[in-house]
mmCIF entry with sequence, helices, sheets and N, C-alpha, C, O atoms, coordinates in Angstrom:
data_MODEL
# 
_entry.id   MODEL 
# 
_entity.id                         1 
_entity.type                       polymer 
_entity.pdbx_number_of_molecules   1 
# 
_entity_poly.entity_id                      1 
_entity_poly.type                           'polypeptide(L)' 
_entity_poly.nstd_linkage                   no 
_entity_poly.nstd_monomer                   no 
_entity_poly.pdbx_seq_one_letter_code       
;(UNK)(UNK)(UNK)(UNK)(UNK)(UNK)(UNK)(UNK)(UNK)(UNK)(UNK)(UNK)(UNK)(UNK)(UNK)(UNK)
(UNK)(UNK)(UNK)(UNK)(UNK)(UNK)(UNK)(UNK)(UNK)(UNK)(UNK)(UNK)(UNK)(UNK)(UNK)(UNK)
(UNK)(UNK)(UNK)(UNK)(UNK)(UNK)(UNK)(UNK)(UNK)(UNK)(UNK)(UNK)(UNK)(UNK)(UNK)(UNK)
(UNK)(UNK)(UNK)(UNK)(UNK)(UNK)
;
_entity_poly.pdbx_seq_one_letter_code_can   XXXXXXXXXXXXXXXXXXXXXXXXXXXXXXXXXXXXXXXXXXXXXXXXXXXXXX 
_entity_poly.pdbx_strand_id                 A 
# 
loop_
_entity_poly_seq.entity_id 
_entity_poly_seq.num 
_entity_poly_seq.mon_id 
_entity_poly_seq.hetero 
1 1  UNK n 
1 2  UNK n 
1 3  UNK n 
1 4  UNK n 
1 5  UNK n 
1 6  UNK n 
1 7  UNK n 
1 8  UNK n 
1 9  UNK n 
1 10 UNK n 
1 11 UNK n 
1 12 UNK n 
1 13 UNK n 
1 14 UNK n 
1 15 UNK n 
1 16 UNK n 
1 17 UNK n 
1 18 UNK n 
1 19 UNK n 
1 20 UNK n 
1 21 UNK n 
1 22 UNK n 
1 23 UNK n 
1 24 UNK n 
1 25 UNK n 
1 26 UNK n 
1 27 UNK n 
1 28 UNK n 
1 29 UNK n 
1 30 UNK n 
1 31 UNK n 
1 32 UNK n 
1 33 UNK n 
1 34 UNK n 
1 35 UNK n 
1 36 UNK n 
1 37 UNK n 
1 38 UNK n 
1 39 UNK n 
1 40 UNK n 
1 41 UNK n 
1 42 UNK n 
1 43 UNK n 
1 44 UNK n 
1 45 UNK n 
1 46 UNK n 
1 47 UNK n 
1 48 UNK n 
1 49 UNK n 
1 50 UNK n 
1 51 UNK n 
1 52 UNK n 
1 53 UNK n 
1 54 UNK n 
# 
_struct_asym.id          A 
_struct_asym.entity_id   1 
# 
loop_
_struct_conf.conf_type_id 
_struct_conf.id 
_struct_conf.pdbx_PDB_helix_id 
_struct_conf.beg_label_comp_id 
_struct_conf.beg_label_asym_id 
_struct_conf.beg_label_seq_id 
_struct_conf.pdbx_beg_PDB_ins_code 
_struct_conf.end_label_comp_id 
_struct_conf.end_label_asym_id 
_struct_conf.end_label_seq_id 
_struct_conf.pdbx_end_PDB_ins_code 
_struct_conf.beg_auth_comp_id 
_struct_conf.beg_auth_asym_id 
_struct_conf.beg_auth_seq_id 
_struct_conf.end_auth_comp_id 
_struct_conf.end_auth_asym_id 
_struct_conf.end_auth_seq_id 
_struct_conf.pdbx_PDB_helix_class 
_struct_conf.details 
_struct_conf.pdbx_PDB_helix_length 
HELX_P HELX_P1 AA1 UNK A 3  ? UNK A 32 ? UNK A 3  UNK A 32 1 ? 30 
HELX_P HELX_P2 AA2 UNK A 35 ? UNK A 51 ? UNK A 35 UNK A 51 1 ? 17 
# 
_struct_conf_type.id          HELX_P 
_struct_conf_type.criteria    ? 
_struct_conf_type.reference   ? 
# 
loop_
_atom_site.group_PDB 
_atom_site.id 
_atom_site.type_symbol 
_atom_site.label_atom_id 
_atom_site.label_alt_id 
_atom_site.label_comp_id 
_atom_site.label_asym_id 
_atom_site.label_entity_id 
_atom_site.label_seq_id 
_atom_site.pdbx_PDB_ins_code 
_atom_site.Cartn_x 
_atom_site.Cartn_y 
_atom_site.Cartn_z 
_atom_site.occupancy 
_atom_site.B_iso_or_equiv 
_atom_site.pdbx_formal_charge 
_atom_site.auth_seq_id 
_atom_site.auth_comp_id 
_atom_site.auth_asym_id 
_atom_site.auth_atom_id 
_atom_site.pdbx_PDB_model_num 
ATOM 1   N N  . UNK A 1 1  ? 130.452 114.905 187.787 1.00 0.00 ? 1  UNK A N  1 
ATOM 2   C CA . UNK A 1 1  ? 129.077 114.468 187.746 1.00 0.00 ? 1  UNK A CA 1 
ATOM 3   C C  . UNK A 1 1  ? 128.293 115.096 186.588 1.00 0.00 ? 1  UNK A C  1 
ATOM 4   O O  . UNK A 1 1  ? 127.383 114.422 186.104 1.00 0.00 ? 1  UNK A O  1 
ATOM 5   N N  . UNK A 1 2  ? 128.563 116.392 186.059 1.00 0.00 ? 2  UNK A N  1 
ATOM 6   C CA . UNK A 1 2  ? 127.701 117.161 184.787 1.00 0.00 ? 2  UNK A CA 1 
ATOM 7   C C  . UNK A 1 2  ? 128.244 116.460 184.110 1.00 0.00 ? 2  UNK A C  1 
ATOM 8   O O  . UNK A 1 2  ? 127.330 115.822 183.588 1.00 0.00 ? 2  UNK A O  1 
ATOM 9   N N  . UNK A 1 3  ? 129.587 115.933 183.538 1.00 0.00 ? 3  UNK A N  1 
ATOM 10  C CA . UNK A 1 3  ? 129.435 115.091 182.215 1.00 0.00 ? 3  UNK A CA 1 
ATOM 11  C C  . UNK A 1 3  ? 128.931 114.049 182.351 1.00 0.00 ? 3  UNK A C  1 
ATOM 12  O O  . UNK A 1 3  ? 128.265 113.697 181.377 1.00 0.00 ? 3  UNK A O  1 
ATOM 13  N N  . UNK A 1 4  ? 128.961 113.429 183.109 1.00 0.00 ? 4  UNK A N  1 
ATOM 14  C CA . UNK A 1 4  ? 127.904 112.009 182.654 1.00 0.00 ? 4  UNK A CA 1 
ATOM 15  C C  . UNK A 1 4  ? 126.021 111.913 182.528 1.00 0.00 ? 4  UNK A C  1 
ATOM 16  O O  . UNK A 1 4  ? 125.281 110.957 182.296 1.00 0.00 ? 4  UNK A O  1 
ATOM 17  N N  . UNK A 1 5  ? 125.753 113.312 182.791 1.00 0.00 ? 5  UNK A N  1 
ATOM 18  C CA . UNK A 1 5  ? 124.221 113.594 182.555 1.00 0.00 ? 5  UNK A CA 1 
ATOM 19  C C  . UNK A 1 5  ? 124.334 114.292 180.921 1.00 0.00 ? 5  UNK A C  1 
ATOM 20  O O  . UNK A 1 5  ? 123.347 114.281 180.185 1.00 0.00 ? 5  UNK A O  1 
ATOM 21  N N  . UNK A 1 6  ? 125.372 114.758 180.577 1.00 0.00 ? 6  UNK A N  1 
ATOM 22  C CA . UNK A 1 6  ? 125.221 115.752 179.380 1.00 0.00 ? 6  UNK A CA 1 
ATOM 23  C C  . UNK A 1 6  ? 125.523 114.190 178.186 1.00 0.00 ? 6  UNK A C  1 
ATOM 24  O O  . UNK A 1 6  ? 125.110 113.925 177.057 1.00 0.00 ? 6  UNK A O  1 
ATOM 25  N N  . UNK A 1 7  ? 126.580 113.346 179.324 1.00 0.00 ? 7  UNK A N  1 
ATOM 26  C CA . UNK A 1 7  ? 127.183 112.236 177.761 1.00 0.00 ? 7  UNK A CA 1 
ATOM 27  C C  . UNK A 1 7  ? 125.372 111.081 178.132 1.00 0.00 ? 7  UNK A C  1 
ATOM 28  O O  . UNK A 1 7  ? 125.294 110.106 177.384 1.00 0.00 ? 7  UNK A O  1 
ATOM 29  N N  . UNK A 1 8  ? 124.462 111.203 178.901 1.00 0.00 ? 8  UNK A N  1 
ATOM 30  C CA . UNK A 1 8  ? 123.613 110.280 179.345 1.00 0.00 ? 8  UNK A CA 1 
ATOM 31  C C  . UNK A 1 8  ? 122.479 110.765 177.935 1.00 0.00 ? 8  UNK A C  1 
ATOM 32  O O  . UNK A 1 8  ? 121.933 110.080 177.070 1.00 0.00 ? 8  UNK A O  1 
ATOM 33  N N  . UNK A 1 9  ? 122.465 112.293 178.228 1.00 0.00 ? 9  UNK A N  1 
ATOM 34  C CA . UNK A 1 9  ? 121.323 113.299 176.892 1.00 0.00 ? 9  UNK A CA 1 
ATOM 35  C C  . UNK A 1 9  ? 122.117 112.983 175.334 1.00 0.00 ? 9  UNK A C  1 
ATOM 36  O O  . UNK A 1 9  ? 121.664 113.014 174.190 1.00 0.00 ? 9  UNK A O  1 
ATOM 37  N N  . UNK A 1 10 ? 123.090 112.765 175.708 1.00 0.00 ? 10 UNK A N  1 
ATOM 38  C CA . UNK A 1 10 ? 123.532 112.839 173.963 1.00 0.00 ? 10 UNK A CA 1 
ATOM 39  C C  . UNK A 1 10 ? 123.629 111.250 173.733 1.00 0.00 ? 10 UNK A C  1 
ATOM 40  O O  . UNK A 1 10 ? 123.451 110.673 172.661 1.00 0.00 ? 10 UNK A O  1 
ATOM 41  N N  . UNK A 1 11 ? 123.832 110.883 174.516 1.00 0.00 ? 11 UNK A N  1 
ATOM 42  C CA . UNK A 1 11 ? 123.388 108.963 173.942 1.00 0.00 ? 11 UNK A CA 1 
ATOM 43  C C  . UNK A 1 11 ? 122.407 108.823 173.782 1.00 0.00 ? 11 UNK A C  1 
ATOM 44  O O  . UNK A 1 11 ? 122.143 107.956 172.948 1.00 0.00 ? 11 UNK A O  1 
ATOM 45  N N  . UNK A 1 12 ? 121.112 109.625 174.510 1.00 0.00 ? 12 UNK A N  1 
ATOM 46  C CA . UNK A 1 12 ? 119.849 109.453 174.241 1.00 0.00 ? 12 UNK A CA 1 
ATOM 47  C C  . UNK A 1 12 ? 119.015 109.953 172.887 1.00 0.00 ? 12 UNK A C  1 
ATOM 48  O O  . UNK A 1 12 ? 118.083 109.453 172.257 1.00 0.00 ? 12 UNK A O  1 
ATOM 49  N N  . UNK A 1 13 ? 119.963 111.442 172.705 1.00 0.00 ? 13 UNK A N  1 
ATOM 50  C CA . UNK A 1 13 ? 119.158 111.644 171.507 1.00 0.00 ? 13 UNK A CA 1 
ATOM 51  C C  . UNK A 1 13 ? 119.958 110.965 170.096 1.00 0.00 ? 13 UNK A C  1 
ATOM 52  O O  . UNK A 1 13 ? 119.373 111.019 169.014 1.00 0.00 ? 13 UNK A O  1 
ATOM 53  N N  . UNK A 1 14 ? 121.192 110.395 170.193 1.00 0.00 ? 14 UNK A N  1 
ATOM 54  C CA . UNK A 1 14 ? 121.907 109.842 169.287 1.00 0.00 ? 14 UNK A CA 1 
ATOM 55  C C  . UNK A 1 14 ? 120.742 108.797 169.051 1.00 0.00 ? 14 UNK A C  1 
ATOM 56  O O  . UNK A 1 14 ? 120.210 108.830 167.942 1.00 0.00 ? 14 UNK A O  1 
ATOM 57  N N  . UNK A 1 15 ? 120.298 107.891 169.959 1.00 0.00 ? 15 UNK A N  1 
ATOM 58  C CA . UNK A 1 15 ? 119.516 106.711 169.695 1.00 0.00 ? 15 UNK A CA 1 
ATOM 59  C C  . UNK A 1 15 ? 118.162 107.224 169.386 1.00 0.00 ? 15 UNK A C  1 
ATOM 60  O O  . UNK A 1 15 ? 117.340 106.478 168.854 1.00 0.00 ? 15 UNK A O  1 
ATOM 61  N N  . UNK A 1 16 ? 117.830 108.659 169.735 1.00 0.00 ? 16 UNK A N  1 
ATOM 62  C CA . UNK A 1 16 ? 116.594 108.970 168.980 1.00 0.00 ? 16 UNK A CA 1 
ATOM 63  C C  . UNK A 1 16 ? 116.761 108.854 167.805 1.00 0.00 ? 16 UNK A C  1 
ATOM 64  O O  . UNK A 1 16 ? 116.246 107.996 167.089 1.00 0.00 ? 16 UNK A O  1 
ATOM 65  N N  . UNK A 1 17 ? 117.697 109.934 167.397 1.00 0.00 ? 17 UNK A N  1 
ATOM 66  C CA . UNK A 1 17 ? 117.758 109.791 165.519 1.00 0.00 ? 17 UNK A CA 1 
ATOM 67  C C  . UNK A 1 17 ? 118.164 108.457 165.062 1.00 0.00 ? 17 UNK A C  1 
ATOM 68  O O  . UNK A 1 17 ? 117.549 107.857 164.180 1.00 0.00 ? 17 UNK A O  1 
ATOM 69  N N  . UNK A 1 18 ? 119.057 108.054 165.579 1.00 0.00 ? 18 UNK A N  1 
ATOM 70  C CA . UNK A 1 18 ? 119.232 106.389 164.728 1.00 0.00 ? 18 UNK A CA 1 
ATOM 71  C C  . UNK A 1 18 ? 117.351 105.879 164.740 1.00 0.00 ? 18 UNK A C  1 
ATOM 72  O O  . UNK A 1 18 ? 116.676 105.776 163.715 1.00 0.00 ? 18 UNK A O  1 
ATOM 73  N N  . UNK A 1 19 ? 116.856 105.639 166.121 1.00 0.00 ? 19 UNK A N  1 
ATOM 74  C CA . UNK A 1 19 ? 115.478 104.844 165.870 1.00 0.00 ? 19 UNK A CA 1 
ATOM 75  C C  . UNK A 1 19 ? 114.311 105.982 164.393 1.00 0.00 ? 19 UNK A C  1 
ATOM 76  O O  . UNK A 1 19 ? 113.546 105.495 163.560 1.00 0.00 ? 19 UNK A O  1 
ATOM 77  N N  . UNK A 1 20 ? 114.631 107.445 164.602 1.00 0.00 ? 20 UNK A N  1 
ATOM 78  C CA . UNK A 1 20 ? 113.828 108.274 163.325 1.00 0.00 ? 20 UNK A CA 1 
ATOM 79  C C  . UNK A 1 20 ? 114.526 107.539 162.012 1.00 0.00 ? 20 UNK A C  1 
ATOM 80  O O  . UNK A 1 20 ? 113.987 106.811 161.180 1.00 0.00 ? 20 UNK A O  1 
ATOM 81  N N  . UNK A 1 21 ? 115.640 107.890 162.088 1.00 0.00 ? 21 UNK A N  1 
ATOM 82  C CA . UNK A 1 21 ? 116.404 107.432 160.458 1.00 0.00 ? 21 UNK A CA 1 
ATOM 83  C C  . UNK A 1 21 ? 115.534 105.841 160.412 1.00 0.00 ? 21 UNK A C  1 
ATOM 84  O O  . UNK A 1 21 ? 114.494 105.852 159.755 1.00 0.00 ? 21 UNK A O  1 
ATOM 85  N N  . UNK A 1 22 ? 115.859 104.756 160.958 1.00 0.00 ? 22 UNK A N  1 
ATOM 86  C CA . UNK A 1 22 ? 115.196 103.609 160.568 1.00 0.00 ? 22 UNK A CA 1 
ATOM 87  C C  . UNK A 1 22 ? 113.943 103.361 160.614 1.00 0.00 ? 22 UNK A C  1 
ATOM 88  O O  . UNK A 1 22 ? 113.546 102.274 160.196 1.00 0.00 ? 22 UNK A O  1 
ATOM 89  N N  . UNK A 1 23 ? 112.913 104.445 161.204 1.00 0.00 ? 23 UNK A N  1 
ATOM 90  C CA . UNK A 1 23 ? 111.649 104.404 161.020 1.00 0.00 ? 23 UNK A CA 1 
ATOM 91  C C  . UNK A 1 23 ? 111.322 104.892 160.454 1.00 0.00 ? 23 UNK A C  1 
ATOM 92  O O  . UNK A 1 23 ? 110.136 105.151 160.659 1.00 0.00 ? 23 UNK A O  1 
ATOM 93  N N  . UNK A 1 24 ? 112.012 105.578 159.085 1.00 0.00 ? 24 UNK A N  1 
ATOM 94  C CA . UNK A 1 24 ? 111.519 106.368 157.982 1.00 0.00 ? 24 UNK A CA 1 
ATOM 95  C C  . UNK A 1 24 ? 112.170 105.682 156.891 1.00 0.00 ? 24 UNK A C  1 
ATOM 96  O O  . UNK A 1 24 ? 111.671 105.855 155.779 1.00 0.00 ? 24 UNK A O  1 
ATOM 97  N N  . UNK A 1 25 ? 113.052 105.037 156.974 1.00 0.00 ? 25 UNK A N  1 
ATOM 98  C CA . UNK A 1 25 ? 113.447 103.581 156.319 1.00 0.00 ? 25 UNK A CA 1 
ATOM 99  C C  . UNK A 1 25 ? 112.229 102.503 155.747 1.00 0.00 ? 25 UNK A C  1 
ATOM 100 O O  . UNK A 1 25 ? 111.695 102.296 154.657 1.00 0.00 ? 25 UNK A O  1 
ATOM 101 N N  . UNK A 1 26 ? 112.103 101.893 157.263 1.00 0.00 ? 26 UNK A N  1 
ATOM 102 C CA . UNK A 1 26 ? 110.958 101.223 157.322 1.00 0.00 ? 26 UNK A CA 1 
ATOM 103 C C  . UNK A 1 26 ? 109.662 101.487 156.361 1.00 0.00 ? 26 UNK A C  1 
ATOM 104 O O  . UNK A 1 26 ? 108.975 100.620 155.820 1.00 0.00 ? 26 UNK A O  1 
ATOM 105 N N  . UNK A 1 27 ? 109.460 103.278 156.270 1.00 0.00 ? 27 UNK A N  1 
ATOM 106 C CA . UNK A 1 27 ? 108.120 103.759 156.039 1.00 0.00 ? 27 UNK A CA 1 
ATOM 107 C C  . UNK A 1 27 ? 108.218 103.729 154.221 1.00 0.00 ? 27 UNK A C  1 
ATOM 108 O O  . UNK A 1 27 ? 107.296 103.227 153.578 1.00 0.00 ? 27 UNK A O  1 
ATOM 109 N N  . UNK A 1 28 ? 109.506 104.356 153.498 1.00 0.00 ? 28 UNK A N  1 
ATOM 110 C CA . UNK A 1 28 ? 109.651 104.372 152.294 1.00 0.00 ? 28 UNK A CA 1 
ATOM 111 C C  . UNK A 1 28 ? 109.586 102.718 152.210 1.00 0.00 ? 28 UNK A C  1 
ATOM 112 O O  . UNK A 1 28 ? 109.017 102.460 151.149 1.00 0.00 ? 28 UNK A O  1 
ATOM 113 N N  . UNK A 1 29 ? 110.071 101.039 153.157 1.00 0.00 ? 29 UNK A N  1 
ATOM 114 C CA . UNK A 1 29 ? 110.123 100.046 152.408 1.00 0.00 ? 29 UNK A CA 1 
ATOM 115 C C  . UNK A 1 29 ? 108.414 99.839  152.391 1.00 0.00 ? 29 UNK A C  1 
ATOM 116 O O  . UNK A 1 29 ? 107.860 99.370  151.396 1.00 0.00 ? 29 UNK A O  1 
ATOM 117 N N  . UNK A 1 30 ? 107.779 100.178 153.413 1.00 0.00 ? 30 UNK A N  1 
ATOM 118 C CA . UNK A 1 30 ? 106.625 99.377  153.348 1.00 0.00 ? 30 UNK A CA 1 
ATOM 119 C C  . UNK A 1 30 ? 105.715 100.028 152.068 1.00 0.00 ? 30 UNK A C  1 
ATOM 120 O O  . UNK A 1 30 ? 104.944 99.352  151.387 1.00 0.00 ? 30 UNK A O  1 
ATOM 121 N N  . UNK A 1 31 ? 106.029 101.864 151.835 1.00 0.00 ? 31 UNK A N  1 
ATOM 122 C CA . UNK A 1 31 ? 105.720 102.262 150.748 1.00 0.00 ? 31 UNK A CA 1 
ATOM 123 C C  . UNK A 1 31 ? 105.699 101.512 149.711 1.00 0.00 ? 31 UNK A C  1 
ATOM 124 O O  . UNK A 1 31 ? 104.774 101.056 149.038 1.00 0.00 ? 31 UNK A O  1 
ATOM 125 N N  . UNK A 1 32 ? 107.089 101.410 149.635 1.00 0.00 ? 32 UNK A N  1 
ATOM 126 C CA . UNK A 1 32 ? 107.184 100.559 147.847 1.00 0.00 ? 32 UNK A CA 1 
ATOM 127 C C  . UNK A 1 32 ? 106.898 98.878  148.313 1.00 0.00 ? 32 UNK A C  1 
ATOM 128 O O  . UNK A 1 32 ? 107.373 98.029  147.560 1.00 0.00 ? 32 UNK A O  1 
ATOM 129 N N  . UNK A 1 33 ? 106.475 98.621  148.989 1.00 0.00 ? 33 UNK A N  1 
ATOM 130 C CA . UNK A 1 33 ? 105.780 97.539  149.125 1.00 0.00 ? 33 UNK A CA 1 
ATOM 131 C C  . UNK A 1 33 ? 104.403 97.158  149.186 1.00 0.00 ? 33 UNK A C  1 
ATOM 132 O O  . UNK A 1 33 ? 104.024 95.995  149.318 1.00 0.00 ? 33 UNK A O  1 
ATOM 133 N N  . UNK A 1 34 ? 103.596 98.250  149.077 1.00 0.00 ? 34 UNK A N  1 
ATOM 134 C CA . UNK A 1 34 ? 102.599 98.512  149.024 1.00 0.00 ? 34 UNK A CA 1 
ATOM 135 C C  . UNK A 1 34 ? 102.214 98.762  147.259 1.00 0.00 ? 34 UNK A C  1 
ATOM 136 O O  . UNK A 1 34 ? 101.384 98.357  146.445 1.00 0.00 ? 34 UNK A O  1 
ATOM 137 N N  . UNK A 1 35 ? 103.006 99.384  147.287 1.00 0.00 ? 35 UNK A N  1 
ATOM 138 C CA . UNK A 1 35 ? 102.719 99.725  145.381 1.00 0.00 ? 35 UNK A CA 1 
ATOM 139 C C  . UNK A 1 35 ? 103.243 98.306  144.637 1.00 0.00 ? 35 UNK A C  1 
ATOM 140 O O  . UNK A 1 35 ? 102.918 97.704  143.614 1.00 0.00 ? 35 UNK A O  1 
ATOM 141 N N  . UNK A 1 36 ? 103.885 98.172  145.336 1.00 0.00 ? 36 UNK A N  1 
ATOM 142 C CA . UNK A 1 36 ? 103.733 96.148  144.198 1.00 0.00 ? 36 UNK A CA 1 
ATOM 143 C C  . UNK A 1 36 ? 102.850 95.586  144.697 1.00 0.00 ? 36 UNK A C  1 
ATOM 144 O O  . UNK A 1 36 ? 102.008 95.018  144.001 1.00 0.00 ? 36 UNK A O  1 
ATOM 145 N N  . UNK A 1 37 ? 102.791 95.587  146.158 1.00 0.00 ? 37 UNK A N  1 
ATOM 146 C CA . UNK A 1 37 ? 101.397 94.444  145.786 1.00 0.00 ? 37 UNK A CA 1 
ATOM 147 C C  . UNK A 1 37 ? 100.015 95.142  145.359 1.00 0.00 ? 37 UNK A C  1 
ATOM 148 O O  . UNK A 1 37 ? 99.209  94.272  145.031 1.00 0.00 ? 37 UNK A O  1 
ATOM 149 N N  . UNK A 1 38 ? 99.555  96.277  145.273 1.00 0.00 ? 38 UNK A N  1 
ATOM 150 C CA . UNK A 1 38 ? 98.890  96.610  144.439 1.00 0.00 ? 38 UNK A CA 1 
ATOM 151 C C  . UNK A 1 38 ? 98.628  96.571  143.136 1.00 0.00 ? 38 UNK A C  1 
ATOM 152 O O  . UNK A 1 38 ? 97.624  96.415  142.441 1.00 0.00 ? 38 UNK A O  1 
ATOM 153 N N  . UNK A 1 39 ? 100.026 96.790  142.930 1.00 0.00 ? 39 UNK A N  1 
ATOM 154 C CA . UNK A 1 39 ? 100.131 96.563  141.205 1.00 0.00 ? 39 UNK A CA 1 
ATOM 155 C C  . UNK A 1 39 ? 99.516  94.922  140.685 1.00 0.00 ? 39 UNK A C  1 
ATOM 156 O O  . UNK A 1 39 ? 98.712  94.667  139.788 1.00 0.00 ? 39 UNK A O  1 
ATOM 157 N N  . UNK A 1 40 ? 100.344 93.846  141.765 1.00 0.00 ? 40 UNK A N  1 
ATOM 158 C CA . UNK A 1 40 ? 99.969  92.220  141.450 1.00 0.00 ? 40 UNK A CA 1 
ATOM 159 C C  . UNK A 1 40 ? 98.203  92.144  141.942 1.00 0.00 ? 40 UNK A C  1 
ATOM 160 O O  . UNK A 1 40 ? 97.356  91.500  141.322 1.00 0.00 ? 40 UNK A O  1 
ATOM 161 N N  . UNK A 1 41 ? 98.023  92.712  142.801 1.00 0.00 ? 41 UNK A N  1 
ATOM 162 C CA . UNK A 1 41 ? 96.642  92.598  143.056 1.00 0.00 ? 41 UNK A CA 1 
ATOM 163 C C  . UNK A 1 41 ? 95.742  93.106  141.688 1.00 0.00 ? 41 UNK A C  1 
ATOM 164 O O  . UNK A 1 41 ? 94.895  92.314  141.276 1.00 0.00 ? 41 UNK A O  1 
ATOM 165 N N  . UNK A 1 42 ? 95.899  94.323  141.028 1.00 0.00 ? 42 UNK A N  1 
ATOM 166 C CA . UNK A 1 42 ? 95.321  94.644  140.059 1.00 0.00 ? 42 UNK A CA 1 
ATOM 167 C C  . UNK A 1 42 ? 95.645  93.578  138.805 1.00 0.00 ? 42 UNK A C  1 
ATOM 168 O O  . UNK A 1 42 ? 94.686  93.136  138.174 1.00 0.00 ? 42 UNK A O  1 
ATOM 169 N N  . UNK A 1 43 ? 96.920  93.197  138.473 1.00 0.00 ? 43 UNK A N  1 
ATOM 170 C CA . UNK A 1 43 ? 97.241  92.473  137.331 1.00 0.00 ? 43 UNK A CA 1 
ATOM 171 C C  . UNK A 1 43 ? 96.165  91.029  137.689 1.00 0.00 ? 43 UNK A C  1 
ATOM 172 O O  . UNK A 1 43 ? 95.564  90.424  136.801 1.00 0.00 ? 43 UNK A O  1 
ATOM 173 N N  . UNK A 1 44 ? 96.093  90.627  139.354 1.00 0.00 ? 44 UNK A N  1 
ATOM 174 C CA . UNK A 1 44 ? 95.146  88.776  139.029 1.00 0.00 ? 44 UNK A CA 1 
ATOM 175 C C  . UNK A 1 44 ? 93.902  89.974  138.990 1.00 0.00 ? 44 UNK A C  1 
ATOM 176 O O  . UNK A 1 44 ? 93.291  89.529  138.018 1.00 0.00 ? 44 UNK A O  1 
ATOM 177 N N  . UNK A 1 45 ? 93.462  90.666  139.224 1.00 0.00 ? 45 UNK A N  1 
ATOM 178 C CA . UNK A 1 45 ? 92.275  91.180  139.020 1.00 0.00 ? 45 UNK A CA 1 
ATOM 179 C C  . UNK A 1 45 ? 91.279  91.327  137.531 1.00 0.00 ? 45 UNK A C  1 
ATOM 180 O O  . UNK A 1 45 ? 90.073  91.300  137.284 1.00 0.00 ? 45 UNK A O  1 
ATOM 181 N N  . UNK A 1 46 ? 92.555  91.496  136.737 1.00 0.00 ? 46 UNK A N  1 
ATOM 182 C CA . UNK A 1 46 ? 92.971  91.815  135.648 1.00 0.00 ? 46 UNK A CA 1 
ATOM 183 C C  . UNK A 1 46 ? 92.669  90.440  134.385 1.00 0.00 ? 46 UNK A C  1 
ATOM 184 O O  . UNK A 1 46 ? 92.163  90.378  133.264 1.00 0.00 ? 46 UNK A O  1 
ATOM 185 N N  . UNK A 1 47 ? 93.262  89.557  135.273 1.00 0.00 ? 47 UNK A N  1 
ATOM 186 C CA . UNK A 1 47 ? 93.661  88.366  135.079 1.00 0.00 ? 47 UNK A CA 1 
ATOM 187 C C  . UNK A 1 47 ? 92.218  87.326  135.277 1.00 0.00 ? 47 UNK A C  1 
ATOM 188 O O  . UNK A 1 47 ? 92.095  86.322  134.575 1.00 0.00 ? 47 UNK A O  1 
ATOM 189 N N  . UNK A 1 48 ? 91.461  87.609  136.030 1.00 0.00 ? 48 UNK A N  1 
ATOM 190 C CA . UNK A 1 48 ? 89.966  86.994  136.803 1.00 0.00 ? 48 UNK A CA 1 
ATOM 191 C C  . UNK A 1 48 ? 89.054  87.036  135.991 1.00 0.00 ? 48 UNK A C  1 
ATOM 192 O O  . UNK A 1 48 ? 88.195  86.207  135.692 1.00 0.00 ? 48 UNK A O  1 
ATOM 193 N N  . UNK A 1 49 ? 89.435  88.825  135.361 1.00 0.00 ? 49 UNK A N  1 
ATOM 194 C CA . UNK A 1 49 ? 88.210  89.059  134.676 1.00 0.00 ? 49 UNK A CA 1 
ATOM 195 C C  . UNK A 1 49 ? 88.329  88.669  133.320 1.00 0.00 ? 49 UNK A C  1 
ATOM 196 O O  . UNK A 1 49 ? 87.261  88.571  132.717 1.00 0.00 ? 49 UNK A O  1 
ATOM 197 N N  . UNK A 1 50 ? 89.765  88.328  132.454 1.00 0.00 ? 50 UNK A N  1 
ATOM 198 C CA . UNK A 1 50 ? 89.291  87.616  131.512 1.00 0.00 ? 50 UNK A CA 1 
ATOM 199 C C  . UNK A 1 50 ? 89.411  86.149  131.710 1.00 0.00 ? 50 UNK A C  1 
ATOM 200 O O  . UNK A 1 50 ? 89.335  85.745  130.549 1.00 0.00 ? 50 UNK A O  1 
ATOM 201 N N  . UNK A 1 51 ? 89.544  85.160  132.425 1.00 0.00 ? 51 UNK A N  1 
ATOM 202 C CA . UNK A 1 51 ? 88.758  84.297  132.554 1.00 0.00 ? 51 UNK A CA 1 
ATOM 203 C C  . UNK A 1 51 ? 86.868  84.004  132.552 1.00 0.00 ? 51 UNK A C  1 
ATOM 204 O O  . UNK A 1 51 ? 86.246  83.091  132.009 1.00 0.00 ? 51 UNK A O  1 
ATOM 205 N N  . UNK A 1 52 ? 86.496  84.847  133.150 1.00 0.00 ? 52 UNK A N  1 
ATOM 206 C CA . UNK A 1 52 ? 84.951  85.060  133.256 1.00 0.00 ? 52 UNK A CA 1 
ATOM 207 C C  . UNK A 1 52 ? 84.587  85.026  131.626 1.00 0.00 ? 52 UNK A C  1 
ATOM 208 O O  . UNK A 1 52 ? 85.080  85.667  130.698 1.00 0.00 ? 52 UNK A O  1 
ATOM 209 N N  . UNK A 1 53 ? 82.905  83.434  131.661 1.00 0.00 ? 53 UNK A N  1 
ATOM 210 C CA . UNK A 1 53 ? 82.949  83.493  130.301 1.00 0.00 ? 53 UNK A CA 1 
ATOM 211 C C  . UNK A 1 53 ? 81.868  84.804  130.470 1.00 0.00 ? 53 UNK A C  1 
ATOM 212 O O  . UNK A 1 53 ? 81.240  85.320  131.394 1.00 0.00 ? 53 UNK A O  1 
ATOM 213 N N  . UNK A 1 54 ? 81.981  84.944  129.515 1.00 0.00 ? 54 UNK A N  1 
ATOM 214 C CA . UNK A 1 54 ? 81.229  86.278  128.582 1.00 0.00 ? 54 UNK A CA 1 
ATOM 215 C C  . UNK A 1 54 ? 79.845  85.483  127.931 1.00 0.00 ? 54 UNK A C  1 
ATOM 216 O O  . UNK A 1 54 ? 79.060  86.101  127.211 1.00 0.00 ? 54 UNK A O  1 
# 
């Protein structure tokens, strides 16, 4: 009966770190997903203002 509570804790924290590792995955994609569309947001911004006549 103690091994199947000790193998119950180590499946559990195995699936902790797998869900940390891919939620820090997640966090660096949305990072660099954030810095491009910033970047395209600034370039039509960029882009707006020389259209505008002068």
């Amino acid at each position: 009966m103690p091994w199947t509570m000790t193998a119950a804790v180590l499946l559990a924290t195995a699936g902790l770190l797998v869900l940390g590792a891919l939620a820090c995955r997640l966090w660096l994609d949305v990072r660099s997903l954030a810095r491009e569309v910033d970047g395209a947001a600034r370039a039509l911004a960029e882009a707006a203002g020389e259209l505008k006549p002068s």
